[in-house]
N, C-alpha and C positions, 0 to 999 in steps of 0.2 A: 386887578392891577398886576398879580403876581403873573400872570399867563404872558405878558410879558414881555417877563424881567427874567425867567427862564423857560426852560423845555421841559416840561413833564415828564417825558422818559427820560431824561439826564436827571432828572431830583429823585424819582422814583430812583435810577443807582445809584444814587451816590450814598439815597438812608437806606437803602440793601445793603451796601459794599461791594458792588460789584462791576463799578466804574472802570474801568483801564484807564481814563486820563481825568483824574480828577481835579487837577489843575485849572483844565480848563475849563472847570464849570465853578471851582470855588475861588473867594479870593477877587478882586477887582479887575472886571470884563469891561468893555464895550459891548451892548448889545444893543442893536436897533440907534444909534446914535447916541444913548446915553450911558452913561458911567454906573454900573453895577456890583455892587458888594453884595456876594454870597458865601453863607457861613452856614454850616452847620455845626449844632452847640445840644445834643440831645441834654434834657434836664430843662435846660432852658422855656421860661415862661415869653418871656420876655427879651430883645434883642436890641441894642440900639452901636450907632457906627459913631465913635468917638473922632471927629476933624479938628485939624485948628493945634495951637498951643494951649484954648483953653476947653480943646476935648469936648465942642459942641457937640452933644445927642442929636442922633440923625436914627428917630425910629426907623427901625426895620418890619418888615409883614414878611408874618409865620406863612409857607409855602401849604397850602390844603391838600393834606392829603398824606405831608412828608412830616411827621412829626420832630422837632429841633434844627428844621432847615428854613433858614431866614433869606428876604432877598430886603435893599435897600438901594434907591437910587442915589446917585451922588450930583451936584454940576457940574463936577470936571474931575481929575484924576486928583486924588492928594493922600497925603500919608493919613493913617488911620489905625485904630485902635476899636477894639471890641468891648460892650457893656452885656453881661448877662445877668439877668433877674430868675429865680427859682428855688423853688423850696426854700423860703423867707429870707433867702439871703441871693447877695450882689457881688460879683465878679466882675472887676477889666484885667485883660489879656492882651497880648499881640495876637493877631493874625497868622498861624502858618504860612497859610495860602499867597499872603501879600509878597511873604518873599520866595528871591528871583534864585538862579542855581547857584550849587555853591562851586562844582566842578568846572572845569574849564573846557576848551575844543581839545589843548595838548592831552587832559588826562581821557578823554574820551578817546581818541585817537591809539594812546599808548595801549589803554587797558581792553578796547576792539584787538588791537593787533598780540595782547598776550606780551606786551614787552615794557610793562610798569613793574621797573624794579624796587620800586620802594611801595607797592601796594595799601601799604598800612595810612601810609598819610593821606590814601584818599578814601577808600573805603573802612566799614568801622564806624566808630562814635565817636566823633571828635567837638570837647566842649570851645567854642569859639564866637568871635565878635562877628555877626554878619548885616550888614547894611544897619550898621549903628548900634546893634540886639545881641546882648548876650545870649546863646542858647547853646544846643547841641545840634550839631549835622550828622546824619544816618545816612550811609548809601553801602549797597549791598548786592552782589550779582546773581540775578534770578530771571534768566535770558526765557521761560517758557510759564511764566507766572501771567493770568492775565491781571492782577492785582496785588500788591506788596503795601503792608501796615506797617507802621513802629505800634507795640502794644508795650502796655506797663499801667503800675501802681497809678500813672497819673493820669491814665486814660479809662482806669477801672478795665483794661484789656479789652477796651473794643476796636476791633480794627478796622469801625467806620469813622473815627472819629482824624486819623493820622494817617492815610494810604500818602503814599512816597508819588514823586514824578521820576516817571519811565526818561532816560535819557537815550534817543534813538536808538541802533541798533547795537550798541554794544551787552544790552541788558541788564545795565546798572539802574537800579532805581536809589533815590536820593528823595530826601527831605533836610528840611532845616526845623524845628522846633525851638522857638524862644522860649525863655526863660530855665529850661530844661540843665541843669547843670550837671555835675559829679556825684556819681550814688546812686543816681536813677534805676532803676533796675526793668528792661525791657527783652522783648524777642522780635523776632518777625513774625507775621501772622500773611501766609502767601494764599492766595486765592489762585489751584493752578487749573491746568485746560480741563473746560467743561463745566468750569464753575467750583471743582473740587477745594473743601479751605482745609488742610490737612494739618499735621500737627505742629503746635507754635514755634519755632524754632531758633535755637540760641544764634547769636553772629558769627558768621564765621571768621570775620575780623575783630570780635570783640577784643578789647583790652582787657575785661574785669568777668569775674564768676560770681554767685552767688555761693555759701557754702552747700556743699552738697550735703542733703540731696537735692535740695532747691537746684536750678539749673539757670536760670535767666542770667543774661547776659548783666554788668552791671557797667555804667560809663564810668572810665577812669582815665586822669591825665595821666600820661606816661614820659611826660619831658623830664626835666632835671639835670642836674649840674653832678661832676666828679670831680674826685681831690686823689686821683688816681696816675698824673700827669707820668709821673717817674717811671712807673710801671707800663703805661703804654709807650715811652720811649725808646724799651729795652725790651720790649717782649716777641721782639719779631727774632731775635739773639735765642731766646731761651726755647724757639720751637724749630730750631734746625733741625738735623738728622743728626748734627754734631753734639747737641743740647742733652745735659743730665734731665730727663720727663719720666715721673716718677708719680703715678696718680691713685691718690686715694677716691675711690670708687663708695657713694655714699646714698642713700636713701632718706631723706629729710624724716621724714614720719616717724624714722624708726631707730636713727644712730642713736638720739638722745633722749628719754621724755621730761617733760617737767612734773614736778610734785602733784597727783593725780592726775594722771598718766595721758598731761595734754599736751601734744604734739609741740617741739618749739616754735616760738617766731623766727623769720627772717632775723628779726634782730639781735633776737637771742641767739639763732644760729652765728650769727655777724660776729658775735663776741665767745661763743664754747669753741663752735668747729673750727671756723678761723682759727681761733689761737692754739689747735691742738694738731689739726694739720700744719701748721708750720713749726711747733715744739717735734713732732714726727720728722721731719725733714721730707716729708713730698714734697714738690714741686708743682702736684696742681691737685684740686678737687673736680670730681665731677658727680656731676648731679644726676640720677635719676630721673627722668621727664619730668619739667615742671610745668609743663603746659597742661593746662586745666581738664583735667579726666573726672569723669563720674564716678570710677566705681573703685574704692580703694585697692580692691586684691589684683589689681590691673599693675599696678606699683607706677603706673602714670603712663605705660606704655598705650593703651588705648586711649587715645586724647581726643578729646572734642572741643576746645578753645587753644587751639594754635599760639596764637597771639595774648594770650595772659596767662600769666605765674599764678599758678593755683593760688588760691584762697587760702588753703590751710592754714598759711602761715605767714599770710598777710597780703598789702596792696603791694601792687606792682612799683612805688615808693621804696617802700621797704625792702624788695628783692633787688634794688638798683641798690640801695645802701647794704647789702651783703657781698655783692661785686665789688663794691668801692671798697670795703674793707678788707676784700683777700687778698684785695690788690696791692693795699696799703702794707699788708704783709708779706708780700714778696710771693701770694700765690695766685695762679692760673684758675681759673673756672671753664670748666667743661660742660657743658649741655649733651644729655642722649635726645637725640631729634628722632621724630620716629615721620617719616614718611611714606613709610608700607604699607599703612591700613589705618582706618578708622574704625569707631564701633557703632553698632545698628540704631542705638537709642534716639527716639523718636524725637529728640531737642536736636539730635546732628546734625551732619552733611546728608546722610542718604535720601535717597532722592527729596534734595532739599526744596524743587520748586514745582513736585511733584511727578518730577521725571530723573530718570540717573543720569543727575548732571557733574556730580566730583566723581564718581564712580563709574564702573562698566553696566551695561544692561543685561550683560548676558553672565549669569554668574560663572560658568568657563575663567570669564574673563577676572568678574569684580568679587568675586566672595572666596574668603579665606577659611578655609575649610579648618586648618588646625583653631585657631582663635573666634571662627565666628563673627568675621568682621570683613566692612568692606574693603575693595583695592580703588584707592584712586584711576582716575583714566588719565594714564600722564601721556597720551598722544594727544589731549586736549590744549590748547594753546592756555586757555585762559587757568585751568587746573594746574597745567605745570608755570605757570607766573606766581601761583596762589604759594604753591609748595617754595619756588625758590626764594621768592618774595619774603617769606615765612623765615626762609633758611637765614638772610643777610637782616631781616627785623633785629633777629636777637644778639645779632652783633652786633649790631649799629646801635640800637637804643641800649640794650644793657651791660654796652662793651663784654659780652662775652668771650672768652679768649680762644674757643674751636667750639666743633660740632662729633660727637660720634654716630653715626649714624646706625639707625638700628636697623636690623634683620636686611642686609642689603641681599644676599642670597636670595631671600625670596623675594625680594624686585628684581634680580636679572635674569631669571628663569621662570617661563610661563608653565612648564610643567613642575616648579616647586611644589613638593610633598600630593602630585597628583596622580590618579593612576589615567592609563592609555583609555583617550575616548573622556577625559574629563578637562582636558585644556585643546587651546585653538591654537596653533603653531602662529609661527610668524610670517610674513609675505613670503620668506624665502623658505618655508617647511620647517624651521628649528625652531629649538626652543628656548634661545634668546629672546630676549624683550627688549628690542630696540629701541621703546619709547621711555623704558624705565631708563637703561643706557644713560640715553642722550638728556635723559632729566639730571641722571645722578652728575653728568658731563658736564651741563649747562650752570647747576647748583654749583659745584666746585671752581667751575670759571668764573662765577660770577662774585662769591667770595672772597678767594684771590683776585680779584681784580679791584674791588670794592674797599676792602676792609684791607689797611698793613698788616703784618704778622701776627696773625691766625693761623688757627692749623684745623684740617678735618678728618676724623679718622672711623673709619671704617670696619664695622662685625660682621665678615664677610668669611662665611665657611668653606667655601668650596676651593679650589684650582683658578679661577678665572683670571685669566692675567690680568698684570697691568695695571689692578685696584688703586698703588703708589705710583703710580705711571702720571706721568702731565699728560694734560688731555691733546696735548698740542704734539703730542707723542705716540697718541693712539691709545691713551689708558684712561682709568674713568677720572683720575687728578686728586686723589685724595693725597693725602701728607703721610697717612700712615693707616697700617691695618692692622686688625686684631691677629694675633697668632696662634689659632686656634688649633691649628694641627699639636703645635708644641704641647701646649695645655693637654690636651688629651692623652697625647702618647705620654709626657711626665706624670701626670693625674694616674693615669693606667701601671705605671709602673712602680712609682710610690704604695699604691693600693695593696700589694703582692708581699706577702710574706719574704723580707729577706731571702730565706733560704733558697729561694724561688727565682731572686730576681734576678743571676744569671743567666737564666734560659731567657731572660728578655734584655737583655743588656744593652742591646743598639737601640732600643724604646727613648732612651736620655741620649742619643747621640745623631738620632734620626731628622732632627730641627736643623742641624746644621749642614743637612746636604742642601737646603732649599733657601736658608737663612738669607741670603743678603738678594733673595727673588724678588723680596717686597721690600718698606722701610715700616721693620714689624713692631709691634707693642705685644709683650708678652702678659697677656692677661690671667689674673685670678679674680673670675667678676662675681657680681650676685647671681647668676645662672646656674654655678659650682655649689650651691650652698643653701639649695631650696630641693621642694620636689622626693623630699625620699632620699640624695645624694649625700646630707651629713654635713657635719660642716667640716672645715678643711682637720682639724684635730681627727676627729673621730673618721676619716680616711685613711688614717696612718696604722700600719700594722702596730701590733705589741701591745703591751699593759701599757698603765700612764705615762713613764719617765719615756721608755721609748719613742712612746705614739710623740712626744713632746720633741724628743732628738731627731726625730724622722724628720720631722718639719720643720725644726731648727736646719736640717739638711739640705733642706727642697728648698726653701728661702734663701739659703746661702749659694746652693746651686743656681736660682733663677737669676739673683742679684749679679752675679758673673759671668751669666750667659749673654751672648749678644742682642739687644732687642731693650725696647723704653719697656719702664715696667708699669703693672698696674693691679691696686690688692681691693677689694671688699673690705668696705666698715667690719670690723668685729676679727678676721683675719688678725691684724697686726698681734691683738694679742690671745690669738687662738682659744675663740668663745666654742665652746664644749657645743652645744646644742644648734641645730640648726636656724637660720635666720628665717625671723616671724616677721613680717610687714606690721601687725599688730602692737608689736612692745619693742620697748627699747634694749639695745644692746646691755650686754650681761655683766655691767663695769664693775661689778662686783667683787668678778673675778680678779682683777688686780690688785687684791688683798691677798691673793694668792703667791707666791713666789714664782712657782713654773708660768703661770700666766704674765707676769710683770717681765721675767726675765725673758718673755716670746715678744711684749712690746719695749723692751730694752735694744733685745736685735733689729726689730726691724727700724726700729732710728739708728741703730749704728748703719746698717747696710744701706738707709739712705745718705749718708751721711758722704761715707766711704762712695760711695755713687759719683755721690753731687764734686766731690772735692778730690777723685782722682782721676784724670781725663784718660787712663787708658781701661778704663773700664765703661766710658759712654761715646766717647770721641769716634769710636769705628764702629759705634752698633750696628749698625746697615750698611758697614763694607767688610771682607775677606781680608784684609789686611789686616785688619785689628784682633782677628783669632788665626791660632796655631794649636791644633793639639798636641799633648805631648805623650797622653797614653789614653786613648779611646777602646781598646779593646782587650783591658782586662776585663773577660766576664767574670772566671775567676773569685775574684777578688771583690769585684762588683765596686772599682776604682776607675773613678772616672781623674783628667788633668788635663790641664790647658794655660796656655797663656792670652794675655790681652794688650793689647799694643795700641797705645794712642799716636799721636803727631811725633816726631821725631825730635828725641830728648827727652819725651816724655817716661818717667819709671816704669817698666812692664808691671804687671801682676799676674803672678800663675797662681790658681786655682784649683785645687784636689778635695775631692771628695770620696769621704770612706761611707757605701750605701750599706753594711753590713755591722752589724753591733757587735764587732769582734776589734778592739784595738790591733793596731797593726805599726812595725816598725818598719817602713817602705823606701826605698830608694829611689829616689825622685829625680829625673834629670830637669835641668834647669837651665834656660835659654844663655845664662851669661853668668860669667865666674862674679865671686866676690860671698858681702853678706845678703838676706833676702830677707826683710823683714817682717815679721809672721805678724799682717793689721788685723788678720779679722780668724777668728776660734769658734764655732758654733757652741762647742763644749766648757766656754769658758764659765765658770762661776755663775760670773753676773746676770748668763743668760738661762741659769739654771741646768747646767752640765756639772760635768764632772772634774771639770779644769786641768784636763789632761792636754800636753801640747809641746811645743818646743822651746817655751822661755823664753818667747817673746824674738826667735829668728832662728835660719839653720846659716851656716856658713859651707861655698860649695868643694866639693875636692873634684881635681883633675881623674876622675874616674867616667871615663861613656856611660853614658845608661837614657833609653827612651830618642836616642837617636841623638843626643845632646852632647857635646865634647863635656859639662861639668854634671855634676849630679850632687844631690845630698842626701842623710838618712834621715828621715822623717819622722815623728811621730802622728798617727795618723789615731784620733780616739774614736770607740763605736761610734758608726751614724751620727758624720762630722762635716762639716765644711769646711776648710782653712784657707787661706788667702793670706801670699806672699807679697811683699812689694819691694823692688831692687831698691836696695840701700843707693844710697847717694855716696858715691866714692868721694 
């Protein structure tokens, strides 16, 4: 009877696995005029087709030959339900097969053309109600697969048991799975050209992780509600160019640990870091990659779940509820987004459907020779939807407040870090990468366009113009870049024995010939403070008190320079040892006085930041700075002013780089008193509390090009910071 009610070579594939449409052989057919339910149920002894409201058995006959493939005739089409018998026990299920797609013609349409901006809502695991059935829907892009499974826990991982329907030519395959909810823990299992079934691979739309090292994807709802309204009203105010943006730069695994040395929760975090970054006075946190990476010493930056908040430290619930609370405190959340590369491991992207489909084929093109990892292929339509799509997910679902983007240098130059004869130019012979470009391009237009006041910024090392440029300008559109010339040349010069550091004097004065070319963030990241370089203390010339006053120095000088600022967890209060991804920061040390009185400063100098506008209000324009003595080397005395909106009090700024107190004559942009706000050397910050008692008063003497001046005291390797009395 079975011969049929199917085709023999369609049942011989389908208990292979090696169908391409197996839809159309499982699940209820017409064949030959009558109504056919075919199911395969390996285990199964036994098979019968559940009709009716009261679930008539309608035996099924086991197909000969095909072991757990059943065929059952029907007399007309009707809704139905599955009986399996085996191994002395009984099972009813739905049907997969029964149901119809869950995608629509528009999302096929959009995600063929590479122009599904919200990708997440259609591919991924999504737990939902379809034709009356709770389950999960699975669709996944795997355009050169002859076969795509959902495998997992509840399939015992075989991927004959759940192959997906192929949706024409876009290469989405999809399934629906009922009863399949939240927690599941599953991958794809691709069958690609030539029969090849290669290794089982995480989603690349997943929501959820297992912990590593386990790797399977896990289904997770990622909706939810925010008590964040206030905050998203006013935050588009707080990421101008005009805006005080002051970022503590943070590492989840590693700022804090808990009692046997377990990494925090999200929620934990939700309640230490929140409430210490805002006791700090930054303005925003930002996060470390949280997107799901395998290998801890990667610090997240090689990711392989795009779309879910690592596990570490909880569900993707729980990371919405640490957004919601920094919000609730008055702080910004920053994501590092890494879109430069992925890494090889065999649950990833790389050649995901058995061919180099995220990636390039020619490794010229796709392998990152520093890291060991692949380059996506962003002249891909479908690749660069995935990446921007990626980029507007973590705003949109986790109200995140920007994006920094990591290693953009080596997305815009095809000969980054290569030598001649090991990269393929571009159409026009350079080594521009036009398609990384127009990604970075397309990403930044489309979040600006999408999301209100957001911001994205940019670690971008080289000259390339235009980084801070609108794209509608001819620039790649980001809000802001890192300012890594600055850092280096100050990093380099701080390093230098005093004695020394006149022969390099224009080192700290070299930033403001370029300063207002971008709209810069002055950064001191985790980069500074791994690797062999130290951490920012043990940088600093001199025995202890000094190495302490040096950087009491460099912090007061950076605080006052034009440009958003941004420091390393462990930085504020100058952690002695360099930073370990393994252990938590060294809080210890704040039982110390010189350590407590290094994060005493840096909350005043936020402080003083956020609350006097001619020290943030012109950071990215030429008006707001005037030097007033740039070229004592000498002395190794730098001075300046800072000018906000009109009316607002200046601040001038002097710094003594040499551990020699000095009684210095300072001119000064406008007569009167000038009130001395900020002392690097004072007391509290563990100096020497040397200073001028709290302001200088000016006399009608020239000096520094100035009609007024005053005499100063200026203590060794100091900061001081004046602000115009209010007549």
């Amino acid at each position: 009877m079975t011969a049929n009610l199917i085709d023999h070579a369609a049942a011989k594939a389908i208990v292979e696995g090696r169908h391409g449409d197996p839809f159309s052989v499982l699940g209820l057919h017409r064949r030959d005029g009558t109504w056919v339910v075919t199911a395969f149920v390996p285990g199964a002894d036994h098979l019968s087709v559940l009709t009716g409201k009261a679930g008539k058995p309608v035996p099924a006959t086991p197909v000969p030959g095909c072991d757990g493939l059943f065929c059952a005739a029907l007399p007309k089409q009707v809704a139905y339900r599955l009986r399996a018998e085996g191994h002395g026990t009984t099972w009813d299920f739905d049907d997969p097969f029964r149901f119809g797609p869950v995608l629509g013609e528009m999302d096929e349409y959009l995600l063929g053309e590479g122009t599904h901006k919200r990708l997440w809502q259609v591919l991924g695991a999504h737990v939902i109600t379809h034709e009356g059935v709770e389950g999960t829907h699975f669709a996944v892009w795997a355009p050169n697969a002859e076969r795509v499974s959902v495998v997992g826990d509840f399939n015992i991982w075989d991927g004959r048991r759940h192959p997906m329907r192929r949706r024409g030519a876009t290469g989405i395959w999809e399934t629906f799975i009922p009863s399949l909810g939240e927690g599941a823990t599953y991958k794809y299992e691709i069958r690609g050209q030539n029969g090849y079934v290669g290794p089982l691979k995480a989603d690349p739309v997943g929501f959820g992780s297992e912990h590593p090292p386990a790797n399977a994807s896990v289904v997770r709802r990622i909706g939810g509600g925010f008590d964040d309204a206030g905050w998203m009203a006013t935050r588009a105010a707080r990421h101008t160019i005009d805006a005080p943006i002051s970022v503590y730069e943070v590492h989840l695994g590693s700022w804090r640990r808990a009692p046997g040395d377990r990494m925090l929760s999200y929620l934990e975090l939700a309640d230490q870091l929140v409430g210490y970054a805002a006791d700090m006075g930054f303005t925003h946190i930002e996060l470390l990659p949280v997107s799901e990476f395998p290998f801890d010493g990667s610090w997240g930056y090689q990711p392989v779940g795009m779309f879910a908040p690592t596990i570490r430290h909880g569900t993707p619930a729980e990371f919405r509820a640490l957004v919601d609370a920094a919000h609730r405190r008055g702080l910004g959340v920053l994501l590092d987004w890494v879109p430069g590369h992925f890494p090889t491991d065999p649950h990833g992207l790389g050649r995901f459907d058995g061919t180099a489909l995220y990636e390039h084929a020619d490794p010229r093109e796709g392998f990152h020779q520093d890291w060991n990892t692949l380059i996506y292929n962003y002249g891909r339509v479908e690749v660069a939807n995935y990446l921007v799509s990626n980029a507007l997910y973590w705003l949109e679902e986790y109200h995140i407040d920007g994006l920094r983007v990591d290693a953009v240098a080596s997305m815009l130059y095809r000969d980054y870090s290569r030598k001649d004869g090991e990269w393929i130019p571009n159409k026009d012979g350079g080594r521009e990468n036009y398609e990384a470009i127009s990604l970075l391009q397309r990403m930044n237009s489309t979040v600006y366009g999408e999301v209100s006041g957001i911001m994205t910024v940019a670690e971008e090392s080289t000259a390339f113009p235009g980084v801070s440029r609108p794209v509608s300008h001819g620039g790649l559109g980001f809000g802001f870049k890192w300012n890594m010339g600055w850092m280096n040349d100050t990093l380099s010069y701080m390093h230098k024995d005093p004695i020394y550091r006149q022969y390099h004097h224009h080192q700290m004065t070299f930033g403001l010939h370029y300063a207002w070319s971008e709209n810069y963030i002055l950064p001191i990241s985790h980069d500074e403070v791994v690797h062999g370089k130290g951490s920012m203390l043990e940088k600093m010339p001199g025995d202890g008190p000094e190495k302490f006053a040096n950087l009491r120095a460099y912090y007061g000088f950076m605080w006052a320079h034009p440009g958003k600022k941004l420091l390393f967890m462990g930085c504020e209060f100058a952690q002695g040892r360099e930073w370990n991804h393994n252990q938590s920061l060294d809080w210890h040390l704040l039982d110390q006085p010189d350590h407590r009185g290094m994060q005493a400063l840096v909350r005043d100098l936020n402080r003083l930041y956020r609350d006097t506008p001619a020290l943030h209000v012109n950071d990215t324009r030429p008006e707001g700075f005037d030097w007033i003595e740039s070229n004592d080397a000498g002395a190794s005395v730098y001075a300046w002013v800072r000018k906000g909106r009109a009316g607002d009090p200046m601040v001038v700024c002097v710094v003594n780089m040499t551990p020699v107190e000095r009684s210095y004559r300072l001119g000064l942009p406008a007569a009167g008193h000038w009130d001395e706000i900020l002392n690097t050397d004072a007391t509290h910050y563990g100096g020497g509390n040397r200073g001028n008692m709290g302001g200088v008063t000016t006399e009608a003497v020239a000096w520094h090009g100035q009609a007024q001046s005053a005499l100063v005291t200026l203590p060794p390797l100091s900061a001081l910071w004046f602000r115009q009395a209010k007549s």
